[in-house]
C-alpha positions as CSV (number, residue, x, y, z in Angstrom):
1,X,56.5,4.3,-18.7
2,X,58.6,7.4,-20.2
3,X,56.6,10.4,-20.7
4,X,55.6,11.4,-24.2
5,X,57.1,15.3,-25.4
6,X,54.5,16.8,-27.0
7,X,56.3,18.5,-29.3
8,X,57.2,14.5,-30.7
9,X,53.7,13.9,-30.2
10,X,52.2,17.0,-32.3
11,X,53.8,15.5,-35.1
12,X,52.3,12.0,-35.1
13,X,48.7,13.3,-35.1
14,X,46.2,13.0,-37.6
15,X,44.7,16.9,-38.5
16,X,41.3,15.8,-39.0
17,X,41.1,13.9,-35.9
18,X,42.3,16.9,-34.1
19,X,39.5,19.2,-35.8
20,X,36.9,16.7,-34.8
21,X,37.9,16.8,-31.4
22,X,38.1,20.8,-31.3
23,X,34.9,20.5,-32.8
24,X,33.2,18.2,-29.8
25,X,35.2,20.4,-27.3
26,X,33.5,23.7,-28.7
27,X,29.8,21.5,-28.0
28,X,30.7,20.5,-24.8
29,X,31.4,23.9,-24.0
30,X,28.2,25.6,-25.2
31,X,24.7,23.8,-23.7
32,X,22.5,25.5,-26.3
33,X,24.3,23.6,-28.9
34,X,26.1,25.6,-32.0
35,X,25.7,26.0,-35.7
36,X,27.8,25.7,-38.6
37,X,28.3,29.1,-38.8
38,X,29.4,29.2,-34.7
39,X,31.3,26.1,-35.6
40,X,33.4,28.0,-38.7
41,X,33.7,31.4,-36.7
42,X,35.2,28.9,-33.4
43,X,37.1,26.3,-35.2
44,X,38.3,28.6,-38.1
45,X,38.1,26.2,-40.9
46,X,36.3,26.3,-43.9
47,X,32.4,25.6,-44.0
48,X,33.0,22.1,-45.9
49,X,35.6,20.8,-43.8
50,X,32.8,21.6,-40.6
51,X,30.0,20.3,-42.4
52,X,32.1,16.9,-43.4
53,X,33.0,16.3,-40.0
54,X,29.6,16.8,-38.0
55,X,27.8,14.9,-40.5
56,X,30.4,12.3,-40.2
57,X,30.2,12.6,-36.6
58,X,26.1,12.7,-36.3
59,X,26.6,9.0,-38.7
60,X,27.9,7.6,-35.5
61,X,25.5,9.0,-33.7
62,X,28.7,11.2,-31.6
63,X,26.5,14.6,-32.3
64,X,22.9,15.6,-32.8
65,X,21.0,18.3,-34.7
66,X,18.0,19.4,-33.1
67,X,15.0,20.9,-35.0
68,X,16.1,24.5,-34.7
69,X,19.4,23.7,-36.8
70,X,22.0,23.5,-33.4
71,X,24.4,20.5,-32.8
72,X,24.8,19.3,-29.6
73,X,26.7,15.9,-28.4
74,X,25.2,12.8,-29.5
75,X,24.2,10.1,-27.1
76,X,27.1,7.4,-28.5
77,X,29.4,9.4,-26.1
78,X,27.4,8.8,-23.3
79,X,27.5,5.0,-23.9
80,X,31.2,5.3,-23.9
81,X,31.0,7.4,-21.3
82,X,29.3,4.4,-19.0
83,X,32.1,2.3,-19.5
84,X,35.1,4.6,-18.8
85,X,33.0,6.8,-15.8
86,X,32.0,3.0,-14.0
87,X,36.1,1.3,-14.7
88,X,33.6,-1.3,-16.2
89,X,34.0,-3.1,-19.8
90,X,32.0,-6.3,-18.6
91,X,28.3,-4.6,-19.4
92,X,26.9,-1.6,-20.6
93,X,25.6,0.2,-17.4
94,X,23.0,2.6,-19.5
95,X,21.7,-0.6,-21.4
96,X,20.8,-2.3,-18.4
97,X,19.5,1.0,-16.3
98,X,17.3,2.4,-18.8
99,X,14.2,0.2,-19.0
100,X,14.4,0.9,-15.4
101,X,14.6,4.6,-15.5
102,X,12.1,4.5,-17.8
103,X,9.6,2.4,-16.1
104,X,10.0,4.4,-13.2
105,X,9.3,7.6,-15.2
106,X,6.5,6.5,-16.5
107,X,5.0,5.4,-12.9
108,X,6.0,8.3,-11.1
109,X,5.4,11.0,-13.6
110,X,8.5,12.8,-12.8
111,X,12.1,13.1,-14.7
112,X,14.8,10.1,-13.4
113,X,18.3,10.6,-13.2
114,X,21.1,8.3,-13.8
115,X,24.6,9.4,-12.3
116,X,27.8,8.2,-11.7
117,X,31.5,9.9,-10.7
118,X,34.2,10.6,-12.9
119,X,37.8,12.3,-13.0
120,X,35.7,15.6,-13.6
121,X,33.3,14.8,-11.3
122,X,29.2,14.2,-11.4
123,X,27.8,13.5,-14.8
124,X,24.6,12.4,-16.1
125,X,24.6,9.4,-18.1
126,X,21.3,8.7,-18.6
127,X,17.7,10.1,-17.7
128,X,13.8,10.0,-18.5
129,X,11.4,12.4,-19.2
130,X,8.4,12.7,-16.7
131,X,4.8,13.4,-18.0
132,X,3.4,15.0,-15.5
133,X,2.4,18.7,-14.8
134,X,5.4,20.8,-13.7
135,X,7.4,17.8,-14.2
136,X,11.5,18.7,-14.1
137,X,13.3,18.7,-17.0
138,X,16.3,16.1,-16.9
139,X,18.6,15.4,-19.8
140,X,21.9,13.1,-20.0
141,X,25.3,14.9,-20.2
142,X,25.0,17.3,-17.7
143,X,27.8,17.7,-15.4
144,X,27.0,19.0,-11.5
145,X,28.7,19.7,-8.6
146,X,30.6,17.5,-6.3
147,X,28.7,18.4,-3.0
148,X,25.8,19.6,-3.9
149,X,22.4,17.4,-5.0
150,X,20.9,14.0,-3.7
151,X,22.7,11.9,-6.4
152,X,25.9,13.9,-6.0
153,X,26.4,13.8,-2.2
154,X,25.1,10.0,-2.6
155,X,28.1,9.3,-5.1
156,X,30.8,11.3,-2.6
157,X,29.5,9.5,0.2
158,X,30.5,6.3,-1.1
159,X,33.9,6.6,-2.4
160,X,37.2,5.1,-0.6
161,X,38.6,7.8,1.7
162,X,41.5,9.2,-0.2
163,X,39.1,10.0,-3.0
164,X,36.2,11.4,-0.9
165,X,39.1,14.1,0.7
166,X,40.5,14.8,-2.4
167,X,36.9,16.4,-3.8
168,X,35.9,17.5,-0.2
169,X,39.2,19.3,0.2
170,X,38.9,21.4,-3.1
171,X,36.8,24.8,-3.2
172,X,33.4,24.3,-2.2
173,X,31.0,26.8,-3.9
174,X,27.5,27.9,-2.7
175,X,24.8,27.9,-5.2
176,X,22.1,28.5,-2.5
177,X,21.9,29.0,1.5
178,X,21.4,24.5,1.6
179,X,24.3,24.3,0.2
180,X,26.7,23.0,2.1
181,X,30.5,24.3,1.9
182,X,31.9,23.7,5.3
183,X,34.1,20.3,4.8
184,X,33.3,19.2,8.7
185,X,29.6,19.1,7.8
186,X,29.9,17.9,4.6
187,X,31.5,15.0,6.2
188,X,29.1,14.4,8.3
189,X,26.3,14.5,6.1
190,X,28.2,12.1,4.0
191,X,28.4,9.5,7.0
192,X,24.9,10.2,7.5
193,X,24.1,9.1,4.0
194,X,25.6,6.2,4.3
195,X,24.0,5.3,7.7
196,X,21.0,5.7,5.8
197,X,21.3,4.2,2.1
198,X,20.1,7.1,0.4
199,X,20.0,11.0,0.2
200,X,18.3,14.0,-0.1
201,X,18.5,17.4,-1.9
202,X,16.7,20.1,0.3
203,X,17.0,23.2,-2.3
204,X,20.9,22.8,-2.7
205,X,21.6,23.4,-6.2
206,X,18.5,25.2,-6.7
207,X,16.0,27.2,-4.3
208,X,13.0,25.1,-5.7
209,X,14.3,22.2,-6.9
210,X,14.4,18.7,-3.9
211,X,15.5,15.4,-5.1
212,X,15.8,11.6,-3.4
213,X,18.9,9.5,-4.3
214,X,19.7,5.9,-4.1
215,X,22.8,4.1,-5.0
216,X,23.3,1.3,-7.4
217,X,25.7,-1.4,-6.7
218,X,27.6,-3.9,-9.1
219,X,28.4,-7.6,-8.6
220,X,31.4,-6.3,-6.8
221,X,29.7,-4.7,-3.5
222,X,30.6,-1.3,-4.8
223,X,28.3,1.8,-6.0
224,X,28.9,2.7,-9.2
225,X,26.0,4.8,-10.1
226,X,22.9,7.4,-8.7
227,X,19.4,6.9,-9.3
228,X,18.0,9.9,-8.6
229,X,14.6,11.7,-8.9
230,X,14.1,15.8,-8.8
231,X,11.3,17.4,-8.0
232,X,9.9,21.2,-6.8
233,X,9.7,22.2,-3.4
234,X,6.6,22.6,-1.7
235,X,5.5,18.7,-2.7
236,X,3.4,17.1,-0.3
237,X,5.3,14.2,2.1
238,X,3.4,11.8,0.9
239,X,4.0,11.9,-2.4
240,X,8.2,12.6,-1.4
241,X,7.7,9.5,0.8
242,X,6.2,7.4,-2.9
243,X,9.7,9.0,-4.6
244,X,12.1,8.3,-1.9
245,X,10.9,4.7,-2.1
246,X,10.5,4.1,-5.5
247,X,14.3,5.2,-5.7
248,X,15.5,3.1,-3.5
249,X,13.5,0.5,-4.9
250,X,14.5,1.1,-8.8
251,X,18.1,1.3,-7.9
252,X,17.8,-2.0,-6.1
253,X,16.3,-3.4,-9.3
254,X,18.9,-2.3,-11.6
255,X,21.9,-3.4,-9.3
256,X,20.4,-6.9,-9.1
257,X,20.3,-6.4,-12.9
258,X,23.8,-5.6,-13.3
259,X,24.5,-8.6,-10.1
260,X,22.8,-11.2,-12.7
């Protein structure tokens, strides 16, 4: 296929379509969320032409305004996210993971992840909130790093061995003294993990912060996905051995969900 100039291209664009997607470019970039008035001093264009677009935008539920006035990205991007991060247009893989993310939730008391592995590299697609005390805080949308994190390493560990060296072979930063940034080790860990069938954050993204990961498989034999379940350091083995299992055991469910 011929390769498009973008100069040709520029002028076959509609403007308000690109100011949209400045607009959900400027959210991605700032967690906290944004105002109108950040949105108008970023995007430089009049306070009506932002206020048309986000509250076309929040209509399809492709940004949110929480209580304190901010917009942030809405959860309709995750969805689409699901189908283009998994190569899947068969199923929607949040639809089917969530009861199960947020039954376990609700049983363990901590925060569940849902993960899977794009062209930019770990997202979050979908989470729960846990209930008990000192419970983590886990919210869809995040990005994190490659190598570093149960769900992460879990996600690496499993792809075809072009792909794996490609991420493994790029700049490997530290975030604490767990972290591991030495490509021979990491490779080793990553054989390890799938010796094993699942994998474990010791303190590598954060100090205080452990996790257990398990890996959800489609109809097709392959992992698509991370189930994963943080929690702080200093947490008695018994109670890590009750998370590590009911990972494992959650992310079995919601493969033979997706295998249905």
């Amino acid at each position: 296929m011929a390769s498009i100039d973008p100069n040709t291209a520029s002028k076959h664009t509609i403007p308000v379509i690109d100011r949209m997607m400045e607009l959900l470019e400027a959210l991605e970039q700032r967690e906290a969320g944004m105002t109108i008035s950040d949105l108008i001093v970023v995007l430089n264009q009049p306070r009506t032409s932002v206020y048309r677009i986000l509250n076309t935008l929040q209509l399809h539920d492709m940004v949110r305004r929480d209580d304190s006035g901010a917009y942030h990205l809405g959860a309709r991007l995750l969805t689409l996210a699901s189908h283009v991060a998994t190569r899947a247009s068969d199923f929607d893989l949040v639809a089917v993971a969530q009861s199960h993310i947020d039954q376990l939730a609700a049983e363990l008391g901590d925060g569940v992840k849902l993960s899977v592995i794009d062209n930019e590299g770990i997202l979050v697609l979908a989470a729960a909130q846990g209930r008990r005390e000192y419970a983590l805080t886990v919210a869809p949308g995040q990005r994190m790093p490659i190598h570093a994190g149960a769900a992460s390493k879990l996600l690496l560990a499993y792809l075809d061995a072009k792909e794996q060296e490609y991420w493994i072979n790029r700049p490997l930063s530290a975030y604490t003294g767990k972290t591991i940034t030495d490509p021979k080790r990491l490779r080793t860990e990553l054989a390890r993990i799938r010796r094993l069938g699942w994998a474990q954050d010791k303190g590598e993204n954060a100090p205080s912060i452990h996790a257990f990961a398990a890996p959800v498989i489609n109809k097709d034999g392959k992992v698509i996905a991370a189930l994963s379940v943080p929690f702080l350091s200093g947490t008695e083995a018994a109670r890590m051995e009750t998370i590590r299992m009911a990972a494992i055991t959650t992310a079995a469910a919601i493969s033979t969900a997706l295998q249905a």
